[in-house]
C-alpha positions in Angstrom: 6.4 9.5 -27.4 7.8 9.6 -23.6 5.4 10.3 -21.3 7.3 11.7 -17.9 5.3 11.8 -15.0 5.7 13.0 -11.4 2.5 12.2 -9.4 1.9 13.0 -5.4 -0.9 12.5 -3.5 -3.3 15.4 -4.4 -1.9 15.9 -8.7 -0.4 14.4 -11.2 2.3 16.3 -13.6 3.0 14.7 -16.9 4.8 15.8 -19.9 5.1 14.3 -23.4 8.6 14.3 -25.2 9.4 12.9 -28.8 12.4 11.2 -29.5 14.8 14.3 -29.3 13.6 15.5 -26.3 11.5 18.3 -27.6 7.9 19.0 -25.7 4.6 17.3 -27.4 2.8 18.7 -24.4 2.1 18.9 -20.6 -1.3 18.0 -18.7 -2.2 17.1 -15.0 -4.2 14.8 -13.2 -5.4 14.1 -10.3 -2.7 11.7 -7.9 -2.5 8.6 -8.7 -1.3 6.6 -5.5 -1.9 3.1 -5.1 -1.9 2.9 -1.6 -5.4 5.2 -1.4 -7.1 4.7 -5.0 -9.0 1.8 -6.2 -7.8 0.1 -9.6 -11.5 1.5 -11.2 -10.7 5.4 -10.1 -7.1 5.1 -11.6 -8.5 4.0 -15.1 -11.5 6.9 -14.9 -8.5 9.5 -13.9 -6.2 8.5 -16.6 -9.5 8.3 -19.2 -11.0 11.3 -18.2 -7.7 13.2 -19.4 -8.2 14.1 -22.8 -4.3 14.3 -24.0 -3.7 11.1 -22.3 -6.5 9.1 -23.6 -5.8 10.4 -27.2 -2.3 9.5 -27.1 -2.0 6.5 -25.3 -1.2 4.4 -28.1 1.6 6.4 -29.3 3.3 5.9 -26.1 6.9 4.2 -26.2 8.3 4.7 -23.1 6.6 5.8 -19.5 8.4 7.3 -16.9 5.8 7.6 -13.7 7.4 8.9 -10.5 4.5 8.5 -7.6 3.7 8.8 -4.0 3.0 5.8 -2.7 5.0 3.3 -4.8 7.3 2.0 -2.3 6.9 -1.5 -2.8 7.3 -3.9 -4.7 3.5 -4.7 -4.4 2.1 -1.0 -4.9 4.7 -1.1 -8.4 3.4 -4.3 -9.6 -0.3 -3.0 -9.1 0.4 0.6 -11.2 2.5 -1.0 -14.0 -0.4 -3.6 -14.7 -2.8 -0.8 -14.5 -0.2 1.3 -17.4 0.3 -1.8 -19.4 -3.3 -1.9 -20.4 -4.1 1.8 -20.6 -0.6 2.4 -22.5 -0.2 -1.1 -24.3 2.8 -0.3 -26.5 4.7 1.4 -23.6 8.0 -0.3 -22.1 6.4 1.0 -18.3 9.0 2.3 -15.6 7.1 2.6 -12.0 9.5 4.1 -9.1 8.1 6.2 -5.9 8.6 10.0 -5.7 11.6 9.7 -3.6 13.4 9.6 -6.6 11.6 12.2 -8.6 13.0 14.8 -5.9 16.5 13.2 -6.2 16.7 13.7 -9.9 15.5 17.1 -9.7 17.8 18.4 -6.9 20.8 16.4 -6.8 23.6 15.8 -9.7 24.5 12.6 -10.1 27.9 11.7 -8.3 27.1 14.3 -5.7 25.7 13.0 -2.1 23.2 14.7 0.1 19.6 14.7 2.1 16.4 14.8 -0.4 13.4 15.5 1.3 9.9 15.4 0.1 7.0 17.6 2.1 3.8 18.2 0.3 0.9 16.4 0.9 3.3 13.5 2.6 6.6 13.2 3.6 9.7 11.0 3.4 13.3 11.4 3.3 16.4 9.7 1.8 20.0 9.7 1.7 21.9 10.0 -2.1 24.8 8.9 -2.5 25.8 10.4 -5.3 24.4 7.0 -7.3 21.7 5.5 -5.2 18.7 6.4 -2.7 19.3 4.9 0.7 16.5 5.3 3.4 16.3 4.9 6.9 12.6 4.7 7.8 9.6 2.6 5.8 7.0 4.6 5.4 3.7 3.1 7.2 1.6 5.8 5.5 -0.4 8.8 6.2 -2.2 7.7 9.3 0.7 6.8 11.3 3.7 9.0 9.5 4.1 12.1 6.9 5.5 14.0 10.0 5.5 17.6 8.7 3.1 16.9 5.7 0.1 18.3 4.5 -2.3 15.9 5.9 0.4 15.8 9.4 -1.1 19.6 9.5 -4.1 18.9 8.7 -4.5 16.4 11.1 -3.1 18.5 13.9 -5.3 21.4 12.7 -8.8 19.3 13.3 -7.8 17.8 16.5 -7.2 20.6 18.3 -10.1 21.7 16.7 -12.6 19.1 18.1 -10.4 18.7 21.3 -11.1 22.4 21.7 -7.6 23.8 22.2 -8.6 26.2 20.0 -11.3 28.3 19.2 -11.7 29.4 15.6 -14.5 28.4 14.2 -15.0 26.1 11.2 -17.9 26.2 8.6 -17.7 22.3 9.1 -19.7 19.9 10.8 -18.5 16.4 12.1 -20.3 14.3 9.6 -18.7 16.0 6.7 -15.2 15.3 8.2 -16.0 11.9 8.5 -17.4 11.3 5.6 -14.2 12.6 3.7 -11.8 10.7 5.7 -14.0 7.1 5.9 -15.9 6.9 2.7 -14.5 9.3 0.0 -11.2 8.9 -2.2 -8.2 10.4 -1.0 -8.7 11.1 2.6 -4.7 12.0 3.2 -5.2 14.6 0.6 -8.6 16.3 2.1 -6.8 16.6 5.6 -3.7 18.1 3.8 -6.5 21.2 2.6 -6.7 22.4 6.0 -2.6 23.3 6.4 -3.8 26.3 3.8 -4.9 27.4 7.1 -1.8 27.3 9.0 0.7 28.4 6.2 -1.9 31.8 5.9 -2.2 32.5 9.3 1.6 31.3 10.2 2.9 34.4 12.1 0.0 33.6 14.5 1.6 31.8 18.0 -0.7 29.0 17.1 -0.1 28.6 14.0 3.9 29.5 14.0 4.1 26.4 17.3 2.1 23.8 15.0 4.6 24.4 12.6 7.8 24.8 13.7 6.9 21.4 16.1 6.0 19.6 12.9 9.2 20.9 11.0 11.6 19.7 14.2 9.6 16.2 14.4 10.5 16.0 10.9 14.0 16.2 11.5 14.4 14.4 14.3 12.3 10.9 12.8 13.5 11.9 9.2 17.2 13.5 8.5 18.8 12.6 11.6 18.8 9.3 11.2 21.2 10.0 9.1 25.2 9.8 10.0 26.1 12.4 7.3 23.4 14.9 8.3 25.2 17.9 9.2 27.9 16.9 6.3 25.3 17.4 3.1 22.7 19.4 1.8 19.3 18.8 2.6 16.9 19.2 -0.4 13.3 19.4 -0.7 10.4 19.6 -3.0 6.8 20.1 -2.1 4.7 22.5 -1.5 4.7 22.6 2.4 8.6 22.8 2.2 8.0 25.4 -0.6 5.6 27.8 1.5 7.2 27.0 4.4 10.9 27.9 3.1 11.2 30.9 5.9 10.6 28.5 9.3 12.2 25.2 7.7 15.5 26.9 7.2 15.8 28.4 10.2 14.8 24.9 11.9 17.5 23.7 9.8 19.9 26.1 10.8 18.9 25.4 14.9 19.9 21.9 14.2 23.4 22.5 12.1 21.9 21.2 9.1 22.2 22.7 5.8 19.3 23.9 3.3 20.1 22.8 -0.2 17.6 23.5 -2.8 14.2 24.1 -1.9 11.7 23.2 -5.2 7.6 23.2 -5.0 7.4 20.5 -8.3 10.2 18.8 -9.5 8.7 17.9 -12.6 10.7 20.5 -14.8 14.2 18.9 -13.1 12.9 15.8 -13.6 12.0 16.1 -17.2 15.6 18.0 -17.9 17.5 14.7 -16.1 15.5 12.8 -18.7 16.5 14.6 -22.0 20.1 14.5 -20.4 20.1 10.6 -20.3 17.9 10.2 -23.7 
């Protein structure tokens, strides 16, 4: 069995193949990242899942694909983690970046693969190999454009009182997601529901579009080729947000390639392909 897995910050997708490439089944999970979850709350998630658990010794080969897995460190951490959970599995760790890649790009053919969901990051293909410009320092200090960047935004002018719809939320509850529960990137990246809803507000529409052109100013312009390739994206911020991205796109003489909201299914089909 192959297990193929494409995990961001808020779910995981995985999907079971057998040896021909046929599908055993699909499940999700909660995300998996190292850099926010605890080696105990990784086991409960993957044990808690009833078609992994009850497979996991049938598993030959696992393909994981997850936010967060940008070093060397963070990939040594997860594939110890699979090794015992999966213990007959040869165990292939590589972050998300290239998830998105495989989904949206053909192999010999270059361009810009962008990921915006509940994080962000950016790369350059090649045609054969990922190249990028800027390490990611994480949620608190990058993800321009993300989920939890909006979020973020949202709840600061919020509590800075710049604006004035009210929130059924009081300041201990905040706090307590973001300083003593799991996954605090992925509870601020809730709150850009509230933008992406309400989007054709000014507000809203000048949160957005600012976050979109930081984006491409930190991200894809640090990039020589920029205006010369496709720029791709999954996620679903980039999804949702197809309308205002392309048109920042266009204001900046970039071009919109494919726009995806998983890349699981292009992932899964660059698998059987290589099988």
């Amino acid at each position: 069995m192959i297990l193929i897995v494409d995990s961001g910050a808020t779910k995981s997708d995985w999907i079971a193949l057998n040896e021909k490439g046929e599908e055993l089944f699909k499940t999700q999970t909660l995300g998996l990242s190292p850099e926010v979850l605890t080696r105990e709350v990784i086991e409960d998630r993957l044990a808690n899942n009833f078609e992994i658990s009850q497979n996991r010794e049938k598993v030959s080969q696992l393909h994981f694909y997850g936010a967060g897995c940008g070093t060397e460190r963070m990939k040594k951490f997860l594939s110890e983690i699979f090794a015992v959970f999966f213990p007959k599995a040869k165990i292939d760790v590589k972050e998300d970046t290239y998830a998105a890649i495989y989904a949206t790009t053909d192999i010999g053919k270059q361009g810009i693969v962008c990921i915006l969901g509940t994080g962000s990051n950016c790369s350059y293909y090649d045609g054969h190999q990922p190249f990028q410009k800027v390490i990611s320092l994480g949620y608190i200090l990058m993800d321009d454009a993300s989920g939890n960047y909006f979020g973020r935004k949202l709840l600061r002018d919020l509590y800075f009182h710049k604006i004035t719809k009210e929130y059924p939320l009081e300041a201990d509850i905040i706090k307590e997601h973001l300083y003593k529960q799991p996954n605090p990137n992925t509870y601020l990246a809730t709150f850009a529901r509230f933008l992406i809803e309400n989007k054709d507000h000014r507000y809203c529409r000048g949160v957005i579009n600012k976050g979109l052109q930081q984006f491409v100013n930190n991200y894809i312009m640090q990039f020589e080729l920029a205006t010369k390739v496709p720029c791709h994206f999954v996620g679903s911020i980039a999804y949702y947000l197809k309308d205002e991205l392309e048109a920042v796109l266009n204001n900046n003489d970039l071009v919109m390639g494919k726009v995806l909201r998983k890349p699981i299914d292009g992932l899964v089909e660059f698998h059987r392909k290589t099988m």
